[in-house]
N, C-alpha and C positions, 0 to 999 in steps of 0.2 A: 384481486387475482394476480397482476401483475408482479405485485412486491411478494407476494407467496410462490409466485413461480423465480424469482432472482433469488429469493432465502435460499430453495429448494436446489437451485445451479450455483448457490457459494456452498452449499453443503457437502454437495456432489464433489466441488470442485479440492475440498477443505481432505474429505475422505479418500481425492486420489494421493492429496500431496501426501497426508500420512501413510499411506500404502507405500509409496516411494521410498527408493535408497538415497541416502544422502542425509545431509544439517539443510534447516531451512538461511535462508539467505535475506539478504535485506529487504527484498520485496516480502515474501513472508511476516519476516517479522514488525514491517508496516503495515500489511494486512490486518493481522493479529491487533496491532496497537488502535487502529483504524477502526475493527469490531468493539474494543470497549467503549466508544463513542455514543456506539446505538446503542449500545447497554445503561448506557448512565441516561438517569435521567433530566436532564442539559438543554438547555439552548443552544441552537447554531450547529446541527451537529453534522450536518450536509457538509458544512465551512469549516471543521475540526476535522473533519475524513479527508476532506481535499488538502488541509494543510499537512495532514500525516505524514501524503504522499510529496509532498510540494519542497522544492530546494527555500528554505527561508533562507539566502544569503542574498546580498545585493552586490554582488563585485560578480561581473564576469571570470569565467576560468580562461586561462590561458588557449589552451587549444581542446579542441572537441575530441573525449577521447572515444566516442562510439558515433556508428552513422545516424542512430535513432534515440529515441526516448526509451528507457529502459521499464517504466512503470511506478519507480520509487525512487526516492532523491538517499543515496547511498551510507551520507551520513557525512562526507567531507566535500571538498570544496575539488579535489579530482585534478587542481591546476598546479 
């Protein structure tokens, strides 16, 4: 019941973003890359959704350019 009620609130959440004005954005289109994970049928796919989201770089950036986590790693190094 759990994972049919979190389906059911990425659905929901899926069908506001496309009601919405506007291009989807990095976070989006991490999401999006994120969901063929569960689709394929794969090993590790918990650890393939988290690295979606995840900065794979090992060098810190220069200076922090937001006060928080934004949800998705934007796709450059930001520094």
């Amino acid at each position: 019941m759990d994972a049919r009620h979190k389906l059911i609130d990425l659905a929901g959440f899926l069908d506001r973003v496309d009601r919405a004005p506007g291009e989807n954005d990095f976070r989006m289109d991490a999401l999006r890359e994120a969901i063929k994970h569960l689709e394929a049928n794969e090993k590790n796919r918990a650890a393939k959704v988290l690295m979606t989201f995840s900065d794979p770089t090992n060098e810190p950036i220069q200076t922090a350019t937001t006060k928080a986590a934004c949800g998705a790693w934007p796709g450059n190094t930001q520094g």
